[in-house]
N, C-alpha and C positions, 0 to 999 in steps of 0.2 A: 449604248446599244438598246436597240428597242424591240421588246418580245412582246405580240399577242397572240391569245389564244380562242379555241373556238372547239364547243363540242357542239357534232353532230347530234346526239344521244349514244347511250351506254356508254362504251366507253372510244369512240371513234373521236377523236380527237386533232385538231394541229398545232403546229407553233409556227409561227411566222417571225422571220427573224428583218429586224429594218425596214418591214414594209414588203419586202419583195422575195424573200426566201423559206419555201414550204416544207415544212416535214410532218408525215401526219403518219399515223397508229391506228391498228387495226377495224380496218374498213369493213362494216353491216351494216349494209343498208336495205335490209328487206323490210317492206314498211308494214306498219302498225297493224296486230292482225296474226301475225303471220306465224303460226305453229313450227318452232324446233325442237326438235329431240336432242335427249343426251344419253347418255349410256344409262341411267335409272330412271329417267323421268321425263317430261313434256314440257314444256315451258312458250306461252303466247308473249310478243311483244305487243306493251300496251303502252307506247308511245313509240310516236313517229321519227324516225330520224328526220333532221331540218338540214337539209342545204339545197345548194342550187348547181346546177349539172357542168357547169366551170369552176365550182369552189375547188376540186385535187388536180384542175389544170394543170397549176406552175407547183407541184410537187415535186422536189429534188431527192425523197429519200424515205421508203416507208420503213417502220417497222412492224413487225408482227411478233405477239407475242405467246398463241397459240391459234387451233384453230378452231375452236368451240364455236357454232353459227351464230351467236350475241358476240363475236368476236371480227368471224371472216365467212363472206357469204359468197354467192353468185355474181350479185348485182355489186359486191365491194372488190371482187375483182377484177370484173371490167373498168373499174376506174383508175389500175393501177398500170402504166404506161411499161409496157416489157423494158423498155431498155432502162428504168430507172433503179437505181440500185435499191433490194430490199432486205433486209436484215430479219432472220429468222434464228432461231434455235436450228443444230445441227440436224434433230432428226428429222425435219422438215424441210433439210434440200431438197429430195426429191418430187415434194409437194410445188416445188416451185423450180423445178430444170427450165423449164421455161423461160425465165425472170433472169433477169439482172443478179441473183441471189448471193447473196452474202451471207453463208453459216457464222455463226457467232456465239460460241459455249461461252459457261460462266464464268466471269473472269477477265472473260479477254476484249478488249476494245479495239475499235474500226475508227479509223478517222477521218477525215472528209475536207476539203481547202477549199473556202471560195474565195471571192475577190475581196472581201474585206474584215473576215473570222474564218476561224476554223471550228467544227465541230466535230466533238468525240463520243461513241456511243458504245456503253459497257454493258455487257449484259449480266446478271443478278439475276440469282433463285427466285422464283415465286412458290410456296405452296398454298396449292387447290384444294390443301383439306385438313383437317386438323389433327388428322387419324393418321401419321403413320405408314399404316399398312394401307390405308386410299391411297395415299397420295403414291406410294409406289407402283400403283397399276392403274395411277393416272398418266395423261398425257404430259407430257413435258411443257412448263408454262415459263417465258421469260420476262423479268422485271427488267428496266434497260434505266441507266444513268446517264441521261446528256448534257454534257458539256458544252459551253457555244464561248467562247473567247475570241477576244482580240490584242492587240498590243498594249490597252488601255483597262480592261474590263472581260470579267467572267459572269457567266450566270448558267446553274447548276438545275436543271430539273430530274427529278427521281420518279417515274412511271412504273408503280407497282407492278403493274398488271394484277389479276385474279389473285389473291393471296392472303394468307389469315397471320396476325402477328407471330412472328417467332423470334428469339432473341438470335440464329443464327445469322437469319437475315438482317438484322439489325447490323450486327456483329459485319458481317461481308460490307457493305454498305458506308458505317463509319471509318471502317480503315483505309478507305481512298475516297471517298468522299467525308469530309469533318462537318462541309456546311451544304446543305441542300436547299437554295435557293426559293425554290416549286414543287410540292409535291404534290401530285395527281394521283387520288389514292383510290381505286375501284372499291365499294362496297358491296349492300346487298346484304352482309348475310344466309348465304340461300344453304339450303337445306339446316338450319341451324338445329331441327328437330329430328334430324335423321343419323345415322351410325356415320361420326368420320369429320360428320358438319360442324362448324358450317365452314362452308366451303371457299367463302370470301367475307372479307374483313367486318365485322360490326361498327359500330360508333367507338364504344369503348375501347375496342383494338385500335381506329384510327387513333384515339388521343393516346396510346402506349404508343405508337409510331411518332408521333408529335415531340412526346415525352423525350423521347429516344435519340430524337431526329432534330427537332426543335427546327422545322423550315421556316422560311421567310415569310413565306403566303402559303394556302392547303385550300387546294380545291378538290372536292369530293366527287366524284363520278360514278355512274353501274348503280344507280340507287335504285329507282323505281319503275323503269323499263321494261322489264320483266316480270311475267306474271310471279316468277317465284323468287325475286331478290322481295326480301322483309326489311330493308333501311326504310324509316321512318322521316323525311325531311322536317319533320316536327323534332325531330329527336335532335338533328344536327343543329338547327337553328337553335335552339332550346339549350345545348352545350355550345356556343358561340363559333360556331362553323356554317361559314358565308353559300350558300348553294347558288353558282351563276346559272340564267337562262343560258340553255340549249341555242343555236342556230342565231348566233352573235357572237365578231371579234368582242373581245373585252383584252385592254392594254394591262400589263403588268406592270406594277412601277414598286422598285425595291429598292431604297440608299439606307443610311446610316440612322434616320430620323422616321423613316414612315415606309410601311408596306400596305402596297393597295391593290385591290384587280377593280380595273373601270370601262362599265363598255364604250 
């Protein structure tokens, strides 16, 4: 089975499965520039998303995993084909009546058949703050665990989404998944100086998720995008975590002897 991947920027993302089968995550593509708000603060993207305007053509399946504007914009939902099925958190059907929509609380998995794998998609806690008492009068954010099998061969990717180490989420996570293949882990940092921060995962948290998790490959994503994500790419290289260029497939390749991502 052959998986490559490809981040637009932040954390907009796809997985292509054989060559010809798309699934891509939370589409922002308002370019470089472009002032969002959040419920305490302001935030410019200072990097461009990269694709080209048939990259979410042959998409079969989005997911969303909130809807914060470094997450899901204007211009990222015109690329999302009504009748294609898209996977949200429940309190977000009606953000999306419109849609193809698929609610999916935590816990529970969607499965999907095509002609030659099946794929299965769990949705997992994310928390957006470190505080508690934020995160309950935050919006609802979901981590999602896909599954891609065939009769021969599985391979396991884990999509944080927005979220700061917790042993619970650990805890949820290892009990139906034991080995996580790919992990795609959002950083940033942001607000790390303010009550509650930070609000998404540091360095050191990624490597407590590693610790934890022990994936095959860890690709860091939502690092410096954002005028207000604080991940350092010095920092990740520096603790031996590989940082892929933006707006390029790069192929996956996982056996018993060698894990690699190559563009």
């Amino acid at each position: 089975m052959k998986i490559d991947f490809y981040n637009v920027g932040i954390a907009t993302c796809l997985i292509r499965i054989n060559g010809d089968t798309t699934i891509a995550i939370d589409p922002a593509l308002s370019p470089q520039g472009t002032t969002m708000s959040f419920k305490s603060f302001d935030g410019e993207r200072t990097a461009p998303p990269i694709y080209d305007d048939a990259l979410f053509d042959d998409t079969v399946l989005w997911l969303i995993t909130h809807l914060h504007k470094d997450h899901f914009d204007k211009l990222g939902a015109e690329k999302i084909d009504k009748s294609v099925p898209i996977i949200m958190h429940p309190s977000y059907a009606c953000d999306f009546k419109d849609y193809n929509n698929i609610p999916l609380a935590y816990g529970k998995t969607k499965d999907f058949n095509f002609t030659d794998f099946n794929v299965s998609i769990t949705a997992v806690p994310a928390y957006h703050a470190s505080n508690p008492l934020v995160r309950a009068v935050s919006s609802a954010v979901s981590g999602y665990v896909m599954r891609i099998s065939n009769s021969y061969d599985e391979f396991t990717i884990y999509f944080t989404s927005d979220t700061v180490y917790h042993k619970d989420i650990i805890k949820t996570v290892k009990a139906s998944f034991p080995q996580i293949d790919l992990l795609v882990a959002n950083l940033g940092e942001v607000r790390a100086d303010k009550f509650g921060g930070p609000l998404t995962m540091s360095v050191s948290m990624l490597e407590q998720f590693c610790e934890q998790l022990n994936p095959g490959i860890v690709i860091p994503v939502h690092i410096d995008d954002m005028s207000h994500f604080r991940t350092e790419k010095s920092d990740l290289s520096e603790r031996g975590f590989d940082i892929i260029a933006p707006g390029v497939w790069h192929t996956v390749y996982l056996d018993d002897t060698e894990s690699a991502i190559e563009e």
